[in-house]
C-alpha positions in Angstrom: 19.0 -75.3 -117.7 17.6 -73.5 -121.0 14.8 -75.1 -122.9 15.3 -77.3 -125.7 14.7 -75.3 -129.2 16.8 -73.7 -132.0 19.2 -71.2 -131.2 21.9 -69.4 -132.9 24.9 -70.8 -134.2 27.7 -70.0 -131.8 30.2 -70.1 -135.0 27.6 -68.8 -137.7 25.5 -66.5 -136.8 23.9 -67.5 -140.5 23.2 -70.7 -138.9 20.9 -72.4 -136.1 21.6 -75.3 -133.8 19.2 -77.6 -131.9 19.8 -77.6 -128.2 18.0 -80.7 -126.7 17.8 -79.2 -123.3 20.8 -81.2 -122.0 23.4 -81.0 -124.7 24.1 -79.7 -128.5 22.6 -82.2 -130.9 24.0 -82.4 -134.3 21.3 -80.7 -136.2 22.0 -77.0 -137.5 19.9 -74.8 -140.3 20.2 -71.7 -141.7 19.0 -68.9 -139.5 16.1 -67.4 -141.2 16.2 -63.6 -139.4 19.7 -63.2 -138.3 20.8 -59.5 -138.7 24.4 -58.7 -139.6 25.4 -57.0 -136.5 23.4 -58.9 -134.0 25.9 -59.5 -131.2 25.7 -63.2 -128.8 26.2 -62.2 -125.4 27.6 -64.4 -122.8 24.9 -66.3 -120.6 22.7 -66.5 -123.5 23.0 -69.7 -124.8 22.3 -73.0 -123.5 25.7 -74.8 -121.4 27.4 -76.6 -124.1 29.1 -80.4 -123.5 32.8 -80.5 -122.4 33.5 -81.5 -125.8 31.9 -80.8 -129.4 29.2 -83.0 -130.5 30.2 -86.2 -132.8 30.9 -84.7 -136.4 31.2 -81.1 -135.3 33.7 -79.2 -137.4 36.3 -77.1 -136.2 35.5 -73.6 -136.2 37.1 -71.2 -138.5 36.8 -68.0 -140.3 37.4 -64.1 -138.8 36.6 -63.6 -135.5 36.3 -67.0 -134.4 38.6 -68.6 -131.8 41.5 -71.0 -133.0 42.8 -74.1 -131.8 39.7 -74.4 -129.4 39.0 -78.1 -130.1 42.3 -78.9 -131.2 44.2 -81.9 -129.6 46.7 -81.4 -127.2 49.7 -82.3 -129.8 49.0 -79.6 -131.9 50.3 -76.7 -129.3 52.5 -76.2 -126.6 50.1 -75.7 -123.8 51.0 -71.8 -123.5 51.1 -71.3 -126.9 47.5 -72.6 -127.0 46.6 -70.2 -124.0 48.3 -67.3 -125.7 47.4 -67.8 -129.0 43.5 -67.8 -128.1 43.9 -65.1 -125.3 45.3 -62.9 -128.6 42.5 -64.1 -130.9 39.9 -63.1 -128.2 41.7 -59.6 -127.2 40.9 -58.8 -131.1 37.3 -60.6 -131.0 35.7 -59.6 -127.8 38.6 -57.1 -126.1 41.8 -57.2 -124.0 40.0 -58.2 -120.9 38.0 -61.3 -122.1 41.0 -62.1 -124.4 43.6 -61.6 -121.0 41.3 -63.7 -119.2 41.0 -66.7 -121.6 44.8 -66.6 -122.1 45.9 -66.1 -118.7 43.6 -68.1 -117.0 42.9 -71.2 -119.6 45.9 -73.9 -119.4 46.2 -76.8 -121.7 43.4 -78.9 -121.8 41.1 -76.6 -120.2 38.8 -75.7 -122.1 36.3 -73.1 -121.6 32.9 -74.8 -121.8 30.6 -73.7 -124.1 26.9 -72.7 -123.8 24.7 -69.4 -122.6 26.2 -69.2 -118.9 29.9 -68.6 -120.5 29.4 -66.6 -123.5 29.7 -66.3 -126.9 31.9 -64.6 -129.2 31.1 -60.9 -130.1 28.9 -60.6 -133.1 26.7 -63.3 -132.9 23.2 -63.6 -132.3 21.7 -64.4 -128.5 18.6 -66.2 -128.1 16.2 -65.5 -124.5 17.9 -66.4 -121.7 15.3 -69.2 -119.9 14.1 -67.3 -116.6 11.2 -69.5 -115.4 12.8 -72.1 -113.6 14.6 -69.4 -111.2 11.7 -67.9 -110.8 9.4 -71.2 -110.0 12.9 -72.1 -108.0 12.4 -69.0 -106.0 8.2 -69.3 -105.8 8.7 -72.8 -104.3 11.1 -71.6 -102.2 9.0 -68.8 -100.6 5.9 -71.1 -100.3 8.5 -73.4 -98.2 9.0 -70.6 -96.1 5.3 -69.6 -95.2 4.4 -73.2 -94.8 6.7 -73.5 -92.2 5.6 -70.3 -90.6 2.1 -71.8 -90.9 3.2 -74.9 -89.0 5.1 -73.1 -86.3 2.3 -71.1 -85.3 -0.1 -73.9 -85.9 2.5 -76.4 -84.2 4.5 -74.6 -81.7 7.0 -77.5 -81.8 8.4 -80.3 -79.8 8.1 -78.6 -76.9 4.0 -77.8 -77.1 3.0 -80.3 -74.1 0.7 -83.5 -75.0 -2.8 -82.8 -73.8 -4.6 -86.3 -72.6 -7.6 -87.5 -70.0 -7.5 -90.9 -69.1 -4.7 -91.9 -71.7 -7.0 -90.5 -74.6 -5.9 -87.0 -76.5 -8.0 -84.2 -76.2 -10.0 -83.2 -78.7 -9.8 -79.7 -79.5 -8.3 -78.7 -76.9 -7.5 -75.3 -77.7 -11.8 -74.9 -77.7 -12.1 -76.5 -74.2 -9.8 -73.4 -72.9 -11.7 -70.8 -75.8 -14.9 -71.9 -74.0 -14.1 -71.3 -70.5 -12.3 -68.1 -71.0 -15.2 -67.0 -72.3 -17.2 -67.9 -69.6 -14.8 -66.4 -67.1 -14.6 -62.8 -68.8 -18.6 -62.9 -68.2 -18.1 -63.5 -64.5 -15.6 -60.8 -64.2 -17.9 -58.2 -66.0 -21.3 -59.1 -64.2 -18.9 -59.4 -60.6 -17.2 -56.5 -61.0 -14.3 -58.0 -60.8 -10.3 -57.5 -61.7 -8.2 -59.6 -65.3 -6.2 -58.6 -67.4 -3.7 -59.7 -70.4 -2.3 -62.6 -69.0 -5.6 -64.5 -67.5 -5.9 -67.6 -69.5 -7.2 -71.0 -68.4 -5.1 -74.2 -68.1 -5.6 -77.3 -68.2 -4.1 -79.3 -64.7 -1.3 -81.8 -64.4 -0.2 -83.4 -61.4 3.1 -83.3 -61.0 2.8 -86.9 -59.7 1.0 -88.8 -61.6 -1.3 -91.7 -60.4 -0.2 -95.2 -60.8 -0.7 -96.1 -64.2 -1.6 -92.5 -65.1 -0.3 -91.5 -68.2 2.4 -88.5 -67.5 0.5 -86.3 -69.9 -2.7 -86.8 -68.7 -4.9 -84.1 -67.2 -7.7 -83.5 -64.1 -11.0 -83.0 -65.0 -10.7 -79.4 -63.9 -9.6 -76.3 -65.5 -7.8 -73.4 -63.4 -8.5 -69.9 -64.9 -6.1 -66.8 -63.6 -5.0 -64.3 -62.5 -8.5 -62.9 -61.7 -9.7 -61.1 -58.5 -12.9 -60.0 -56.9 -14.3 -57.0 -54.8 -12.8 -58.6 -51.3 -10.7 -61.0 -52.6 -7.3 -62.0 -51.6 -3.4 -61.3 -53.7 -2.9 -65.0 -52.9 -6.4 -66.6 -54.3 -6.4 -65.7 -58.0 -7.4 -69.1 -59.9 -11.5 -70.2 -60.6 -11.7 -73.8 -60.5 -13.6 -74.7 -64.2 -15.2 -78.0 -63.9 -15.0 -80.1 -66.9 -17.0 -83.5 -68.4 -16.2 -85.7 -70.5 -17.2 -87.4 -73.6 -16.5 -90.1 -76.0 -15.2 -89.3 -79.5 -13.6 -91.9 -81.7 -10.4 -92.5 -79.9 -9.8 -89.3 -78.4 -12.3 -87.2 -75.7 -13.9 -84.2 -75.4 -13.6 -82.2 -72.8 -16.9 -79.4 -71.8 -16.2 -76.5 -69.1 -18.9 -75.9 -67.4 -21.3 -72.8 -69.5 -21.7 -70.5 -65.8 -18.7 -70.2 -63.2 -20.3 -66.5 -61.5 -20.8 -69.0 -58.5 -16.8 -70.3 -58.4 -14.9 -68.0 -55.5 -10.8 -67.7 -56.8 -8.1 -70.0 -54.7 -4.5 -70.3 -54.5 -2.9 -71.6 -57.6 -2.7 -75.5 -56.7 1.3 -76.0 -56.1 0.2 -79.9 -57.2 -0.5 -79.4 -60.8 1.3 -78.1 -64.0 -0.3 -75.6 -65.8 -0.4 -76.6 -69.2 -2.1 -75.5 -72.8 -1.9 -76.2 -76.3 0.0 -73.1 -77.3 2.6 -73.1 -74.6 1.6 -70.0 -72.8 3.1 -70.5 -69.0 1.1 -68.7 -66.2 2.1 -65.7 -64.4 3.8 -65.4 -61.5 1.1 -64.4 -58.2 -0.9 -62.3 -58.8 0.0 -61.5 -62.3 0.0 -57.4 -61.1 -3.2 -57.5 -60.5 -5.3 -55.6 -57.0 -8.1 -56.6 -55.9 -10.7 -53.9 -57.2 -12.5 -51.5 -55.2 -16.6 -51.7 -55.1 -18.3 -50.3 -58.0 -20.6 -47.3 -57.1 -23.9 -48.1 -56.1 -27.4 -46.6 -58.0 -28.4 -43.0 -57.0 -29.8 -42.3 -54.1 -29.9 -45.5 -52.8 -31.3 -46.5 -49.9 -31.5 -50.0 -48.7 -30.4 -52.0 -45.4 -26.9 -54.3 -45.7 -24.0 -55.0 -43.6 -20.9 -53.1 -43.7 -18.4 -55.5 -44.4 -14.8 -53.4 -44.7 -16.6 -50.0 -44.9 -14.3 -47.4 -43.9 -15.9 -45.2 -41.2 -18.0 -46.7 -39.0 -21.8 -45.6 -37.1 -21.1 -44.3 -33.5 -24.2 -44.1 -31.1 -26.6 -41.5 -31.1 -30.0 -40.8 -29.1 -31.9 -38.5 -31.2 -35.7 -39.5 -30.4 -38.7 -37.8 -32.9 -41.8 -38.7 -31.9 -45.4 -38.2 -32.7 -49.0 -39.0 -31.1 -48.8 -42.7 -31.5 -45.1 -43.4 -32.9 -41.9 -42.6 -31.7 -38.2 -43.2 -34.1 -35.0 -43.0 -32.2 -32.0 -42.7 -34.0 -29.7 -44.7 -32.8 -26.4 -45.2 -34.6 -24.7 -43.1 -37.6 -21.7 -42.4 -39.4 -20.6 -42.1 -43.1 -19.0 -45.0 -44.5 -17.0 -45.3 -48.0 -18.5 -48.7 -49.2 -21.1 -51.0 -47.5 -21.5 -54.8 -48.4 -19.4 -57.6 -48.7 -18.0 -58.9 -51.9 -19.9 -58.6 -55.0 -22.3 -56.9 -53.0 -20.5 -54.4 -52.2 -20.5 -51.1 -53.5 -19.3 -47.6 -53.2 -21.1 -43.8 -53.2 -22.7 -42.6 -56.0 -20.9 -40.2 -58.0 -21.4 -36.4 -56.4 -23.2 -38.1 -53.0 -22.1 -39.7 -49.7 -23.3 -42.6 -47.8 -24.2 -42.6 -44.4 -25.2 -45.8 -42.8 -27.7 -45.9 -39.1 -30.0 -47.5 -37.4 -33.3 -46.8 -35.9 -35.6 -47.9 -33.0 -39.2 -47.5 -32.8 -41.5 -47.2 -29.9 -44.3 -46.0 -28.5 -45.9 -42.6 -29.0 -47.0 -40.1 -26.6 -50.2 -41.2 -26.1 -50.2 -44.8 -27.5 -48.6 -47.1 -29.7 -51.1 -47.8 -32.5 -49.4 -47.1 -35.0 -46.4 -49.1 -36.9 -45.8 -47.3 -40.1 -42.1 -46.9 -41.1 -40.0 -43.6 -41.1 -39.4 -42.1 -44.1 -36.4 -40.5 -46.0 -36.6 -37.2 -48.0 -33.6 -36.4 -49.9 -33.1 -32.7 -51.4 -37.0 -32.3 -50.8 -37.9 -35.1 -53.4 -40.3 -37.7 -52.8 -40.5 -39.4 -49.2 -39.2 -43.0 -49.2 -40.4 -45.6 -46.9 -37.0 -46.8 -44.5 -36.3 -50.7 -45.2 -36.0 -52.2 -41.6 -32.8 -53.7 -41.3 -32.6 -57.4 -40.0 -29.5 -58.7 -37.7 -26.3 -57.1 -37.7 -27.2 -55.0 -41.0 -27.7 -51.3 -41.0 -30.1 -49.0 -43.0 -27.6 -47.5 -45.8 -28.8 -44.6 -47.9 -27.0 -42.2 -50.4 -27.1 -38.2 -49.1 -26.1 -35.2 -51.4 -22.5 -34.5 -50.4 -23.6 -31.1 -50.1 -27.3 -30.6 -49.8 -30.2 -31.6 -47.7 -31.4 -35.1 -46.5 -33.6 -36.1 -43.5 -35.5 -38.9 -41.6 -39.0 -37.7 -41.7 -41.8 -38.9 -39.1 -45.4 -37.1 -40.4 -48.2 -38.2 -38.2 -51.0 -36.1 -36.0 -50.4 -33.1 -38.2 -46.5 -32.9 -37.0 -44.0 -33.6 -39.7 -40.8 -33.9 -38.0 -37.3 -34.6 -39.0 -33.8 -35.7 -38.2 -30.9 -34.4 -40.0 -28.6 -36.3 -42.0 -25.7 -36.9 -41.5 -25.1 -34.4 -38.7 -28.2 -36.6 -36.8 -29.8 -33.5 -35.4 -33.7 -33.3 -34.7 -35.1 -30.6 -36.8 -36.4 -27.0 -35.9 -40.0 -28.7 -36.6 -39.5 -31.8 -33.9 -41.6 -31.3 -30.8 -38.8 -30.8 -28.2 -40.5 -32.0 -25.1 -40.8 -35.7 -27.0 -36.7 -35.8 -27.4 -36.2 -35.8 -24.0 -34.9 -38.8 -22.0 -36.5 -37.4 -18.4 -40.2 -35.8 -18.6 -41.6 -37.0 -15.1 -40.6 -35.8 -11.5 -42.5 -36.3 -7.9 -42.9 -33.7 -5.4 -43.9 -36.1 -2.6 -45.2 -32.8 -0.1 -47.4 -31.9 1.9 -48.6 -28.5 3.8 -51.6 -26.8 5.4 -53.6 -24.1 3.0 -54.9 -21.3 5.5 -58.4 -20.6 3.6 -61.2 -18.7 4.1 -65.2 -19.0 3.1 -67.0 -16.3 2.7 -70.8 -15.8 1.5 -72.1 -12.1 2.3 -71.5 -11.0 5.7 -70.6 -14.8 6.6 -66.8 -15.3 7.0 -65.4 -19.0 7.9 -61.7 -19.9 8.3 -60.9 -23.3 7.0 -57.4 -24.8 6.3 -57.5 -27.2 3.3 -54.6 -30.6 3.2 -52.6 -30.0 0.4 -50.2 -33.0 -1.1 -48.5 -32.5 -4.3 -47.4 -35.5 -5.9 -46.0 -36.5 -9.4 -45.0 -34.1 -11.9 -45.3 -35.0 -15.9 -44.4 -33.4 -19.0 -46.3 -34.1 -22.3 -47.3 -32.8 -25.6 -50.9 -34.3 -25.3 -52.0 -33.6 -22.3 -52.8 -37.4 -20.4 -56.8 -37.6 -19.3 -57.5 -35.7 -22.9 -55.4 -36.1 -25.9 -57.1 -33.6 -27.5 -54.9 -31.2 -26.1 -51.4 -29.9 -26.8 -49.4 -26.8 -26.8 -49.1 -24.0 -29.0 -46.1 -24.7 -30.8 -44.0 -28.2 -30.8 -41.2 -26.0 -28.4 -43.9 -26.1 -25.5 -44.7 -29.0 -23.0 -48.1 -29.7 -20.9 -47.0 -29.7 -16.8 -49.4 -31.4 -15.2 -48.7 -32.0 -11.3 -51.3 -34.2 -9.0 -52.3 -32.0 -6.8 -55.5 -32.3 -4.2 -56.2 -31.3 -1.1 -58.5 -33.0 1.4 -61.1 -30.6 3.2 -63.4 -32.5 5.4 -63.4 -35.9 4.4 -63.3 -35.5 1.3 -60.7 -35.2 -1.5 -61.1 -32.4 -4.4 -59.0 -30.5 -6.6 -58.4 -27.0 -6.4 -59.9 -24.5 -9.0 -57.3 -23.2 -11.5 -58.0 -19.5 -10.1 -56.2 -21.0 -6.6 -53.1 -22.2 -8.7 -50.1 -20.9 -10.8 -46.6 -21.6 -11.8 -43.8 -19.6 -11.4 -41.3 -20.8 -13.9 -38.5 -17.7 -14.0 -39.7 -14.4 -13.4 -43.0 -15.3 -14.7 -46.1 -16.9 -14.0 -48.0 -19.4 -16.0 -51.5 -20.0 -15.2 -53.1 -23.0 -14.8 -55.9 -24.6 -16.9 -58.7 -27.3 -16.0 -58.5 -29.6 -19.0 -61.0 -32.4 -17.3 -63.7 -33.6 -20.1 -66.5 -34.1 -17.0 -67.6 -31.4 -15.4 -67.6 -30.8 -11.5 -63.6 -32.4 -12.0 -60.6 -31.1 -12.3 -57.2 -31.4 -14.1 -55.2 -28.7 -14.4 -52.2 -28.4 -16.7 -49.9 -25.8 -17.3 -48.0 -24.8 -20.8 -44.4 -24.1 -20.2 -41.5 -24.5 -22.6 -40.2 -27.9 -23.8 -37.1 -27.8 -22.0 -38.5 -27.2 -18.5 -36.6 -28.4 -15.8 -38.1 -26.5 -12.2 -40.7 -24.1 -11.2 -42.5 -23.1 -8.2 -46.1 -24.6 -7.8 -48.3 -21.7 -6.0 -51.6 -22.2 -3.9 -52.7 -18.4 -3.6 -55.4 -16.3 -4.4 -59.5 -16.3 -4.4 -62.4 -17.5 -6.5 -65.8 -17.7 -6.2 -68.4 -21.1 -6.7 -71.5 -21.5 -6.4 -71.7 -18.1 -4.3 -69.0 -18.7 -2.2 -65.7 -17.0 -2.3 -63.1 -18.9 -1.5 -59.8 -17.0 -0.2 -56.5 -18.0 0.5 -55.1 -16.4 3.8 -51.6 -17.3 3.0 -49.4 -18.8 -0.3 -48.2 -22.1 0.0 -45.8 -23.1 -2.8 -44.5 -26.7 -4.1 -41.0 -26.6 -6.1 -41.6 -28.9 -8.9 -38.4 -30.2 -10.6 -38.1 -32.4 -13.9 -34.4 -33.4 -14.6 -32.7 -31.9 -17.8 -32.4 -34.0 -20.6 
């Protein structure tokens, strides 16, 4: 409806008259600022009554239609029509005029006010636009209201959330909370979520007796997530919750840390149910169980293997020194070592190679217990963790490069190679074997002869040969060693009995053939008047030929022998 207020006349346009906001009142005045030519459309004046006001006269003069109020005796009822369908062709045109007349029967009457019209030539006052417009505000509020209640209140079908026949409080929070909680376990476990991993509250499908059907366990289930090692089929963290008091409803806390919860099956028991409506996924939800992040550079610690791919194989590569011997005993490159969130992968541009050593006893003795020692790409040497159980020692190599077990000790710094577990050019050879004793177990008779001047006496010495040892320090005086850590000490008891008596024989008497070649012998006794002769031959000596042959000369006597015996000394290979 238009305002109340003063508009033009519809039948003067000299004239005003009072529109009360429902109806034409009675009142009219002259217009003050009418122009001549200021045309009334239609729609621009406020809906008239059905019929003229009490006391309203008849319209009349030029351009005005006729016979509008008249009663219905006055006319035929199509001479009424035709008459005003003429007068309006010549007022407002043959279509408005065609219209009225055509369309108008007796008795009726076109209503009069803004929405229909007025006659050509007559002032218009403002159409009234604000109530469409507060019409169409109010209608557009109504719109986002209820868009802010169906997000805010999915509808009927948003499930109840109670414990213990109380609502929830804040529900919505309780799952915020604990989804929070969970992403932090995921990143710090290297684990597996994605899109769809939410956190439910659980309903039994069966209620307990006297349980209310909407009520819900103190536990949350939070899925799909996976861990290194986990299972397709165990994807839900059991959140613990406790409960408080508040008002007549209750508040339920998730626990603040769930890093220690391990993912289970999805309980077939419960309903899965939230505020919002959001069902679970279906298994897994698409996700895999995530491979092992990578562990730190150049690692090197001791851990079990858990699913590594590859696995160690036995070895026996032995380095040994003076008073410490390392024996390598298992290797093999693995992909991963460790189990669960343990577990990790190779370093980006390195390998890993997991073994396991023994230690023992050195050449000489067993004094000392320090630890082997890694060396990667010549850097720093690390001290090797011993592994306990079933774990192995697991370090981080240059996938193409250099890395080594390193034993240093009595001026020997020896290596084995990793991964290809070779001893180094720099190991002393003769302490990698597995066999370094033999035993002659002979006897013979040494045709000799003692000579001083003119004096000549034949004498036959009892020769026994006995056990045969290889070494790097020579046993009855450490101090000495070969030339080079590719040579071995061969020492051989050997004596002969002359007599009554037992005595070595001077290392002038004795050689070794080992080949084509002879090796001499040398008395390495510390006391003097004894003897202990040794001979250097190469580390990977396996048989000779022990000779008694030749003269000397002590204390003025010449000492000849008449006749070479010989000894074959063997040590087996390896």
């Amino acid at each position: 409806m238009a305002e109340a207020g003063w508009y033009p006349d519809a039948h003067d346009a000299n004239m005003q008259h009072y529109f009360d906001g429902n109806d034409w009142t009675g009142q009219r005045r002259p217009n003050p600022a009418a122009p001549a030519d200021q045309t009334v459309r239609r729609g621009d004046l406020p809906r008239a009554a059905e019929q003229p006001p009490s006391g309203y006269d008849q319209p009349s003069g030029p351009g005005q239609a006729q016979g509008r109020y008249q009663s219905p005796g006055q006319q035929q009822p199509w001479e009424h029509g035709q008459q005003q369908g003429q007068q309006h062709n010549q007022q407002y045109g043959p279509q408005q005029g065609q219209q009225y007349g055509q369309q108008q029967p007796y008795g009726q009457q076109q209503p009069y006010g803004p929405q229909y019209g007025t006659p050509q030539g007559e002032p218009a006052p403002r159409r009234r636009r604000r109530a469409p417009l507060v019409i169409a505000g109010v209608a557009v509020l109504a719109v986002v209201a209820g868009l802010v209640t169906w997000i805010a209140w999915p509808g009927d079908d948003a499930p109840a959330i109670t414990y213990q026949g109380k609502e929830v409080a804040a529900a919505a929070d309780t799952l915020t909370k604990a989804e929070r909680s969970v992403a932090t376990a995921v990143r710090e476990r290297h684990g597996a979520k994605n899109a769809d991993t939410r956190c439910y509250f659980s309903r039994p499908k069966k209620p307990a007796a006297g349980a209310k059907g909407s009520d819900v366990e103190n536990v949350l289930q939070c899925g799909p997530v996976l861990f290194v090692d986990g299972q397709a089929g165990a994807t839900y963290l059991r959140v613990p919750l406790t409960d408080a008091a508040e008002g007549g409803k209750v508040t339920l806390s998730p626990a603040d840390d769930v890093r220690e919860q391990q993912p289970a099956a999805r309980d077939s028991g419960v309903d899965l149910v939230r505020p919002d409506g959001e069902e679970a996924p279906t298994g897994s939800g698409g996700l895999k169980v995530p491979a092992p992040p990578a562990a730190a550079k150049d690692v090197l610690t001791t851990a079990a293997l858990g699913t590594a791919g590859g696995s160690p194989k036995t070895v026996d590569t032995t380095i040994a020194g003076k008073t410490q011997r390392v024996t390598l005993t298992k290797l093999g490159s693995i992909e991963r070592y460790g189990v669960g969130d343990d577990a990790r992968s190779a370093p980006a541009g390195q390998r890993l190679v997991a073994f396991s050593l023994e230690y023992g006893t050195g050449d000489v003795d067993s004094s000392r217990r320090d630890p082997a020692q890694l060396v990667v790409a010549g850097g720093t040497p690390r001290d090797i963790p011993q592994p306990t159980g079933d774990n192995y020692v697991i370090a981080a190599v240059p996938a193409s490069g250099t890395a080594a077990i390193v034993l240093d000790e009595s001026g020997y710094k020896q290596s084995i190679s990793l991964p290809a577990g070779k001893a180094g050019s720099n190991s002393i050879a003769v302490l990698q074997r597995t066999h370094r004793t033999g035993y002659v177990g002979k006897t013979a008779n040494v045709p000799i002869r003692l000579s001083r001047g003119s004096v000549k006496v034949p004498a036959t010495f009892r020769a026994t040969a006995g056990l045969v040892a290889l070494d790097f320090w020579a046993p009855g005086n450490t101090a000495v060693h070969p030339s080079s850590p590719k040579k071995a000490i061969l020492s051989v008891r050997l004596n002969y009995r002359y007599k009554g008596g037992t005595y070595g024989f001077s290392p002038a008497l004795v050689r070794l053939k080992v080949g084509s070649g002879y090796v001499k012998a040398r008395n390495i006794a510390t006391s003097k008047n004894k003897i202990l002769n040794v001979f250097e031959v190469p580390g990977t000596f396996t048989s000779g030929r022990l000779q008694i042959t030749g003269s000397t000369k002590d204390d003025g006597v010449t000492v000849s022998v008449r006749k070479t015996v010989s000894f074959v000394v063997r040590v087996a290979k390896g």
